[in-house]
C-alpha positions as protocol buffer text, in pm:
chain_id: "A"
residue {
  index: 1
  type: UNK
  ca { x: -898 y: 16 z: -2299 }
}
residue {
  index: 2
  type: UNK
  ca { x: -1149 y: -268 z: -2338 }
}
residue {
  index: 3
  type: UNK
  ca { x: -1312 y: -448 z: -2050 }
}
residue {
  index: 4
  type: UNK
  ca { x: -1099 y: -766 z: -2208 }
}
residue {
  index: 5
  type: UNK
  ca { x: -813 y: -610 z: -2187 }
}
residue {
  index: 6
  type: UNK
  ca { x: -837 y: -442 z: -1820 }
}
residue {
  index: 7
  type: UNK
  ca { x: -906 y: -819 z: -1733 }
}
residue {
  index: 8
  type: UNK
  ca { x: -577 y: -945 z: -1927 }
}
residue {
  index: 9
  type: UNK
  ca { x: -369 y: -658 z: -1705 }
}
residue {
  index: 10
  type: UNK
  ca { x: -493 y: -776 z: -1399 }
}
residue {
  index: 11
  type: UNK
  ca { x: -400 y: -1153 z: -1509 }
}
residue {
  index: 12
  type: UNK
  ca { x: -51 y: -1012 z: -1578 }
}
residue {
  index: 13
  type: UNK
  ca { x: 37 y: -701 z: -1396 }
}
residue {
  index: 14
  type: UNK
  ca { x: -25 y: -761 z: -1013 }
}
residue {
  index: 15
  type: UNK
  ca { x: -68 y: -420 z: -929 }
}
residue {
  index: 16
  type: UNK
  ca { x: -364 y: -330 z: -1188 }
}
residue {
  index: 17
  type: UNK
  ca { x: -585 y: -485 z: -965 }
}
residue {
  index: 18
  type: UNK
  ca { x: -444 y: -205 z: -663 }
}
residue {
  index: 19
  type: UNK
  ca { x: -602 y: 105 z: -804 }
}
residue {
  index: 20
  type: UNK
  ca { x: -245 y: 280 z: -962 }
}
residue {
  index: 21
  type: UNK
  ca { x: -332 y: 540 z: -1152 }
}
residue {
  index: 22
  type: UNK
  ca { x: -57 y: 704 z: -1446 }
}
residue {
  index: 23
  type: UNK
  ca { x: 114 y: 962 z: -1285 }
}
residue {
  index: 24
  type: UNK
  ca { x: 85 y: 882 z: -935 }
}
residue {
  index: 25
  type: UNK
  ca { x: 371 y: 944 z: -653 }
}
residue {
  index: 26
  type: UNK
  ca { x: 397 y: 620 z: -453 }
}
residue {
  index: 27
  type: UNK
  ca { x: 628 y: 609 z: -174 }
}
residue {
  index: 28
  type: UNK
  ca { x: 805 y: 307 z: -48 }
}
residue {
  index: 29
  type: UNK
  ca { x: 876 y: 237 z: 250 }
}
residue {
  index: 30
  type: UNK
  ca { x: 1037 y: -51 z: 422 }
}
residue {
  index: 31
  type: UNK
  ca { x: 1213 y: -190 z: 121 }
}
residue {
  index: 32
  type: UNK
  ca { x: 1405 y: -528 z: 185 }
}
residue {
  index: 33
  type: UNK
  ca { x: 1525 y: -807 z: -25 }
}
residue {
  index: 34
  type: UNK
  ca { x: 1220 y: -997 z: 36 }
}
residue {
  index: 35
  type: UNK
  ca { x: 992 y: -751 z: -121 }
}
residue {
  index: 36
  type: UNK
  ca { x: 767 y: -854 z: -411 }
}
residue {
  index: 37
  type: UNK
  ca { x: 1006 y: -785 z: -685 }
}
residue {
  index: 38
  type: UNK
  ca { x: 685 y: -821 z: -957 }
}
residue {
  index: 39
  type: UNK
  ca { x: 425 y: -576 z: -792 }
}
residue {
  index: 40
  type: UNK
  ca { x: 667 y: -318 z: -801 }
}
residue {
  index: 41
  type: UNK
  ca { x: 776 y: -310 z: -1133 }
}
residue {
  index: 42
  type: UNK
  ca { x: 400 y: -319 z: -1172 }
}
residue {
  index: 43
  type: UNK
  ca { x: 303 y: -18 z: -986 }
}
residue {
  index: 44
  type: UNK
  ca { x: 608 y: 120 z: -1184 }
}
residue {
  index: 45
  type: UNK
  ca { x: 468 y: 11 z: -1523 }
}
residue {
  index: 46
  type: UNK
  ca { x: 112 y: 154 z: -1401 }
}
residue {
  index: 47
  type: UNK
  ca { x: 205 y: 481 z: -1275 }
}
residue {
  index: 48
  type: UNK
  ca { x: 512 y: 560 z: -1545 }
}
residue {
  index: 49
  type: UNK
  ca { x: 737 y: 615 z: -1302 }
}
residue {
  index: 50
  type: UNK
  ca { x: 1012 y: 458 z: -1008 }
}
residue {
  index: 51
  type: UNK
  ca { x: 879 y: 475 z: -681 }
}
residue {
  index: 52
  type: UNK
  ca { x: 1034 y: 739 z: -424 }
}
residue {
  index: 53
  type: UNK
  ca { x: 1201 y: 574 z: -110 }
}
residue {
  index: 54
  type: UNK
  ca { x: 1209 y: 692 z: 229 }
}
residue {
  index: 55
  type: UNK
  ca { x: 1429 y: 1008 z: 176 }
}
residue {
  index: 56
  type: UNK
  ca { x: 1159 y: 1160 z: -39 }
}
residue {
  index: 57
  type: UNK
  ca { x: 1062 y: 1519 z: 73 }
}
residue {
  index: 58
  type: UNK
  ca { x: 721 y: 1572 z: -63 }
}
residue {
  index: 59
  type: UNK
  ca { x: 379 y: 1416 z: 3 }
}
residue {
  index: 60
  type: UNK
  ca { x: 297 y: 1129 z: -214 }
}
residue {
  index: 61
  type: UNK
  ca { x: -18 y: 999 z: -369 }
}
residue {
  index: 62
  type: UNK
  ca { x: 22 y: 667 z: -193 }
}
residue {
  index: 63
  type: UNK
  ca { x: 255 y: 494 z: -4 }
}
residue {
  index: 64
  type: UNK
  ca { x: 364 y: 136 z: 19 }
}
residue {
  index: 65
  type: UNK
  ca { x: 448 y: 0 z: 371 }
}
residue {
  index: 66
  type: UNK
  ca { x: 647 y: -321 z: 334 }
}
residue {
  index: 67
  type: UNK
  ca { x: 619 y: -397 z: 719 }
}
residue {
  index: 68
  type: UNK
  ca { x: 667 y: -775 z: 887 }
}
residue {
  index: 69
  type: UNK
  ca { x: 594 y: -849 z: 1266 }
}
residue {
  index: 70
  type: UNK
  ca { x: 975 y: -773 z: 1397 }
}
residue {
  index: 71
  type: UNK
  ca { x: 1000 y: -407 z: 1236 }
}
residue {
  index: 72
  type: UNK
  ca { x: 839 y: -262 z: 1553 }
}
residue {
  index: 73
  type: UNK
  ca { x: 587 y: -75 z: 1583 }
}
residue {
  index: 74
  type: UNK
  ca { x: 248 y: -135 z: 1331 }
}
residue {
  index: 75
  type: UNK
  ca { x: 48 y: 156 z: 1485 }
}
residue {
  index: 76
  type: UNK
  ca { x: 386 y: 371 z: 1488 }
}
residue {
  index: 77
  type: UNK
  ca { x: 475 y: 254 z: 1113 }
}
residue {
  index: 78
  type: UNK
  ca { x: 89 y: 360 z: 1024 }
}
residue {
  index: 79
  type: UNK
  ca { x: 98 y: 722 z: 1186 }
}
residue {
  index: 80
  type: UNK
  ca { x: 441 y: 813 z: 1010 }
}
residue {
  index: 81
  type: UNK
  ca { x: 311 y: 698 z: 689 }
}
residue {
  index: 82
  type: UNK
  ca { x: -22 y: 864 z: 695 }
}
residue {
  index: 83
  type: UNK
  ca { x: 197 y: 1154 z: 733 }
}
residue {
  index: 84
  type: UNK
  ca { x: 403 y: 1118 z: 414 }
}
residue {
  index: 85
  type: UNK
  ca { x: 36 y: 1100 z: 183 }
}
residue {
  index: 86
  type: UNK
  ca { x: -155 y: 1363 z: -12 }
}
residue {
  index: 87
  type: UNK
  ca { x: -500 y: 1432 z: 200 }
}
residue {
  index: 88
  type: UNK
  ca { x: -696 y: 1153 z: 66 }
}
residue {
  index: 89
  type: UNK
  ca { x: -407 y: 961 z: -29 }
}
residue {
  index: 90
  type: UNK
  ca { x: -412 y: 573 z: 54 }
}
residue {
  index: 91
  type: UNK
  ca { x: -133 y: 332 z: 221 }
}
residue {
  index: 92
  type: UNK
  ca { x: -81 y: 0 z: 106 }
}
residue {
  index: 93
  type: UNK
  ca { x: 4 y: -169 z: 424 }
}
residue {
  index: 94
  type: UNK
  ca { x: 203 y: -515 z: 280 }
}
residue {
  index: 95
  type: UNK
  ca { x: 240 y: -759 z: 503 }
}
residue {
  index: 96
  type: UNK
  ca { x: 379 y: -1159 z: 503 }
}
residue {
  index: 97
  type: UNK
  ca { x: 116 y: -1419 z: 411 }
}
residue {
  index: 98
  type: UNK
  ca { x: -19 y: -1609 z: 693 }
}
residue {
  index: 99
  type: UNK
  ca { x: 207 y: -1877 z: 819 }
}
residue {
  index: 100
  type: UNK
  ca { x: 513 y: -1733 z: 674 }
}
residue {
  index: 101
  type: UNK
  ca { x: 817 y: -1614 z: 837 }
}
residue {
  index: 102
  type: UNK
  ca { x: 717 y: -1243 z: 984 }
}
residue {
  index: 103
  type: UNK
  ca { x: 380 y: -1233 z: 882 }
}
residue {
  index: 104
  type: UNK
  ca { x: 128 y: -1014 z: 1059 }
}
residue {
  index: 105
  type: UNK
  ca { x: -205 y: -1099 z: 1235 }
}
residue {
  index: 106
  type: UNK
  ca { x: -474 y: -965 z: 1081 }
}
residue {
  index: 107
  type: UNK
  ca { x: -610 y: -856 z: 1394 }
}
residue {
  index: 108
  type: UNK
  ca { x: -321 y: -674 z: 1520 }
}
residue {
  index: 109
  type: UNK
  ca { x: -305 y: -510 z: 1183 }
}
residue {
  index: 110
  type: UNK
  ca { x: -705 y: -435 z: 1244 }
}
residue {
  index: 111
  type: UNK
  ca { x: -594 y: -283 z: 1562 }
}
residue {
  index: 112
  type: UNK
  ca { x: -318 y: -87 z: 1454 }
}
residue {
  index: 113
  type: UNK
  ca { x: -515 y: 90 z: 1185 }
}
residue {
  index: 114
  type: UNK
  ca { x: -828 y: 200 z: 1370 }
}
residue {
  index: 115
  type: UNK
  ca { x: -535 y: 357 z: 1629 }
}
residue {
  index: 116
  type: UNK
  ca { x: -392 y: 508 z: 1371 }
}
residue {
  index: 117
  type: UNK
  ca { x: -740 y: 665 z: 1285 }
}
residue {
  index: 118
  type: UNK
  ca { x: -750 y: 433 z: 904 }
}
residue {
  index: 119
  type: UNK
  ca { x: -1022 y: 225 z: 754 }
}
residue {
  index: 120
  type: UNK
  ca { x: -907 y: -120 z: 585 }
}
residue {
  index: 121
  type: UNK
  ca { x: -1105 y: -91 z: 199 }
}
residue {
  index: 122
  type: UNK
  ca { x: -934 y: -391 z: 62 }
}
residue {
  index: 123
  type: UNK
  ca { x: -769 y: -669 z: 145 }
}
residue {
  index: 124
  type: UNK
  ca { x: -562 y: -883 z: -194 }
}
residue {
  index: 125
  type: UNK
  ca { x: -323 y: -1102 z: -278 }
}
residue {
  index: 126
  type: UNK
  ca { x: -31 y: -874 z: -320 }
}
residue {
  index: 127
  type: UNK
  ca { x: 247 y: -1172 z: -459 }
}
residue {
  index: 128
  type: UNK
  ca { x: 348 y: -1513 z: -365 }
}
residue {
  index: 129
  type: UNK
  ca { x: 426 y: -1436 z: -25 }
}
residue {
  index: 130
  type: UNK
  ca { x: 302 y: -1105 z: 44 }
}
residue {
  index: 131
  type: UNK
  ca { x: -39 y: -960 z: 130 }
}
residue {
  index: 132
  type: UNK
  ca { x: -170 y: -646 z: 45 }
}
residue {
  index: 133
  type: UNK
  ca { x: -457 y: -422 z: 282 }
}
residue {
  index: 134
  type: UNK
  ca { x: -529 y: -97 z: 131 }
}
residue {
  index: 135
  type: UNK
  ca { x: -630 y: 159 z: 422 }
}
residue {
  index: 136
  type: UNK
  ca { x: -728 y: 510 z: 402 }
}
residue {
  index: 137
  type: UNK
  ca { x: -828 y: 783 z: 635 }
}
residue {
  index: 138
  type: UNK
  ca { x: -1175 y: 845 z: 688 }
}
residue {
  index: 139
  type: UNK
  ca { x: -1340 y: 1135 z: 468 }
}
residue {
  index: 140
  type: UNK
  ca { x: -1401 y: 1415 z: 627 }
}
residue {
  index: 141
  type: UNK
  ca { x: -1685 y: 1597 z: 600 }
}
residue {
  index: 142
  type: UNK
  ca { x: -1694 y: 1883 z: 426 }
}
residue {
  index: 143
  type: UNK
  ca { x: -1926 y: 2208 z: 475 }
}
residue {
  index: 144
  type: UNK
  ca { x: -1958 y: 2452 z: 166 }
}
residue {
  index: 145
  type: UNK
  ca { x: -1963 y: 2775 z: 293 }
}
C-alpha cells in the first residue's frame, strides 16, 4: 500500500490510525448503545474479523474497554482486562470526550493505569464523542540465557 493511500485509510477508516493489524483478536468489552458504531466496524474491516465480547475464553491480541465514569471501578476495569490480553498485548481504554455525559478525567484515568501497572502510548480521537488512550504493560526485560 502506498504512503497516499495509508493516508486516505486513516481519513476514512477511524481505526487505521489505532495500530489494527489483519488477523488480530480484539476483545470488547463494555459494549453499550452509545459505543462508536464507526470505529468498530473499522477495527472489523482492519483486522478481517468481528470482535469477541466478554464471554470469550482465550487471550486476545487487544482489547477494547468501552468504560464511562459510573461503570465502577477504572483501576478494577484495567486489571481484569490486562488479564484477558496476549503478553504484550495492548488495551484501548475508550472513554467519553471531555464535557460529555460520563466522560472520564484524564487524571483519574492517569491514575488508574499506573495502579494497574500500564503505560498510556497514545492518546486519539477515537469518534465524535469518544476518546481513545492506548496503554500497554511495561516490557519486561528479558535475559538470554
Amino acid at each position: 500500500m502506498s504512503a497516499t493511500a495509508d493516508h486516505a485509510e486513516e481519513r476514512t477508516n477511524p481505526a487505521a490510525r489505532l495500530g489494527f493489524e489483519p488477523g488480530q483478536v480484539v476483545q470488547e468489552i463494555g459494549y453499550d448503545d452509545d459505543v462508536e458504531q464507526e470505529l468498530r466496524e473499522g477495527i472489523e474491516a482492519i483486522t478481517g474479523q468481528e470482535l469477541v465480547d466478554e464471554e470469550y475464553d482465550d487471550v486476545a491480541d487487544v482489547v477494547v474497554l468501552w468504560f464511562r465514569d459510573e461503570d465502577g471501578d477504572l483501576t478494577d476495569a484495567l486489571v481484569d482486562a490486562i488479564g484477558l490480553i496476549e503478553e504484550g498485548g495492548a488495551v484501548w481504554l475508550m472513554t467519553p470526550k471531555t464535557g460529555r455525559d460520563s466522560y472520564v478525567e484524564p487524571s483519574d484515568i492517569n491514575e488508574a493505569s499506573q495502579t494497574a501497572g500500564l503505560a498510556q502510548t497514545k492518546s486519539v480521537s477515537a469518534g465524535k464523542d469518544w476518546t481513545g488512550s492506548r496503554l500497554v504493560t511495561p516490557k519486561a526485560v528479558r535475559s538470554k540465557r
